[in-house]
C-alpha positions as CSV (number, residue, x, y, z in Angstrom):
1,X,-38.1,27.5,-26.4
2,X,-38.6,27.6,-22.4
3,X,-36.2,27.2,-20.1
4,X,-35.9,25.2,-16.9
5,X,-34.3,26.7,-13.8
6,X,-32.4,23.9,-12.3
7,X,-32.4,23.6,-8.4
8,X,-29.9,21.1,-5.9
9,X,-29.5,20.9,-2.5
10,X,-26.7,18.6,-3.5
11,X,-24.5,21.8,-4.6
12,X,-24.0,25.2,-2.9
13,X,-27.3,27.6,-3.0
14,X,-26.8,30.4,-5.2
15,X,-24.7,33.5,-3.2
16,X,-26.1,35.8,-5.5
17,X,-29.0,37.0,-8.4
18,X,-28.5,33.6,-10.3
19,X,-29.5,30.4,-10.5
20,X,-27.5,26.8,-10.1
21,X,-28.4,26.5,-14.0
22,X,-30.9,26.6,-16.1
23,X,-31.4,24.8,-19.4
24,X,-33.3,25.6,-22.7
25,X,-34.1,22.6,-24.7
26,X,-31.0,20.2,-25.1
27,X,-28.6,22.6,-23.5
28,X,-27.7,23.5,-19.6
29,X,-26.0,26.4,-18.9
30,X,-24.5,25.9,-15.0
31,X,-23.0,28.6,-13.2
32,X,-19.8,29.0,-12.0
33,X,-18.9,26.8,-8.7
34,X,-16.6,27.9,-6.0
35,X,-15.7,25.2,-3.5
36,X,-18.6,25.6,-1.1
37,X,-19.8,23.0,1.2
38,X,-23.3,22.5,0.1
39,X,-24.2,21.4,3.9
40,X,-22.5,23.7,5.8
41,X,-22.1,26.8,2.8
42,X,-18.5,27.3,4.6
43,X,-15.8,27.7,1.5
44,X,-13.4,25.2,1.6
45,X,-9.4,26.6,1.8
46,X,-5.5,25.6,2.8
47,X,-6.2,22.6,-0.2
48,X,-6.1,23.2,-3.1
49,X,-6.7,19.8,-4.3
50,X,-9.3,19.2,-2.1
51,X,-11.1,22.6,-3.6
52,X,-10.8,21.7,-7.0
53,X,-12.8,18.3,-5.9
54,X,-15.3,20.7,-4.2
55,X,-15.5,22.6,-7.4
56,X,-16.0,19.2,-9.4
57,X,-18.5,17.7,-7.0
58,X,-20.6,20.5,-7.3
59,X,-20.8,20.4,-11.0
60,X,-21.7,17.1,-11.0
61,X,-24.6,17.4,-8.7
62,X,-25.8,20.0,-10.1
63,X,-25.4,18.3,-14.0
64,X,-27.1,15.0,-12.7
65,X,-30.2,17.3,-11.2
66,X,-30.4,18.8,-14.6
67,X,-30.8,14.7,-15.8
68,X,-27.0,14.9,-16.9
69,X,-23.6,13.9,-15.8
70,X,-20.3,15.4,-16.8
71,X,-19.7,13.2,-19.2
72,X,-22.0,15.6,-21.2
73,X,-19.9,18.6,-20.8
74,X,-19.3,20.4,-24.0
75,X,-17.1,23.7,-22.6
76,X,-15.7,24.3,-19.5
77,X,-14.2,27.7,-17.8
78,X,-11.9,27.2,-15.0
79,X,-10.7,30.5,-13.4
80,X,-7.9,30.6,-11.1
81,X,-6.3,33.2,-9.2
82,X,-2.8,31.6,-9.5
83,X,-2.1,29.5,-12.9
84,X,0.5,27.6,-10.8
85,X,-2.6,25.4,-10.1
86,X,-3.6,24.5,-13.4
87,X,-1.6,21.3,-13.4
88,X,-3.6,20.4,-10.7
89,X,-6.9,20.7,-12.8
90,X,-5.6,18.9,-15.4
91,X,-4.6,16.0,-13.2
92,X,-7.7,16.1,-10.8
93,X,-9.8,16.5,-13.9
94,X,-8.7,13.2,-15.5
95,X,-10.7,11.7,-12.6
96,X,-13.7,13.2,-13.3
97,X,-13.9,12.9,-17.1
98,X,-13.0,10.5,-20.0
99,X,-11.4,11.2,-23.1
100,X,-13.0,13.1,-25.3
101,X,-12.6,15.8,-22.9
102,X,-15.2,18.7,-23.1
103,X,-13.8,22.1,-24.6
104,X,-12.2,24.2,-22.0
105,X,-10.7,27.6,-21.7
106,X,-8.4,28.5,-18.1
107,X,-8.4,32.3,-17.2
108,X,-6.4,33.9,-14.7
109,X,-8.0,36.1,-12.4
110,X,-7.7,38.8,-10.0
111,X,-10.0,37.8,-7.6
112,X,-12.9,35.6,-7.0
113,X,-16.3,35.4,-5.0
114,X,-15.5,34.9,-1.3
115,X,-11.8,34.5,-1.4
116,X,-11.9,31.4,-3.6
117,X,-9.0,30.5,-5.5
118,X,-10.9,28.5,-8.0
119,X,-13.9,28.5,-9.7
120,X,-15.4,26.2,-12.6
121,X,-18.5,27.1,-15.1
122,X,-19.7,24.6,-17.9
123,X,-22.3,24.0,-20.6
124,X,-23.6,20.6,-20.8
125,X,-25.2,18.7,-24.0
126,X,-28.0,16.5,-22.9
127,X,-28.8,15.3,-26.5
């Protein structure tokens, strides 16, 4: 099966040795999402509302350059380095999905790429 790498300038560039996604046949793999401005690359901070929108946004343009949306979303990882936040998720999340929400696991973490204090992966379905 080959596998597409999946490219946005809607969505932050890769900060690393990965790609924004990449998809093999039906499925698209996206990599995790800090809240990055795509324009400016500055990481968004003091909000966390506002950063879990940034996180969100940037799924979504990356799922709609893949020829999805996130109403495809099968599983989705949301890290966190305080789980105090995770009601906000849930309730900012309800804006940006329907019911049947997507499978979803919430970690706890340490630490995260640039200071962030949130970061979202997800595996999208285009079938």
């Amino acid at each position: 099966m080959s596998r597409q790498i999946i490219h946005t300038d809607k969505a932050p560039q890769a900060i690393g040795t990965y790609s924004q996604a990449v998809r093999v046949g039906n499925t698209v793999y996206i990599s995790g999402q800090i809240p990055l401005d795509p324009a400016t690359g500055t990481l968004l901070s003091g909000d966390i509302d506002a950063e879990i929108r940034r996180v969100f946004d940037n799924l979504r343009a990356i799922a709609e350059a893949a020829g999805g949306s996130l109403a495809q979303v099968v599983k989705l990882s949301v890290f966190l380095t305080d789980l105090a936040h995770f009601p906000r998720v849930n309730e900012i999340m309800a804006q940006y999905f329907a019911s049947p929400y997507p499978a979803r696991a919430a970690l706890g973490v340490a630490a995260l790429p640039r200071g962030a204090r949130v970061e979202m992966e997800c595996i999208l379905s285009l079938e």
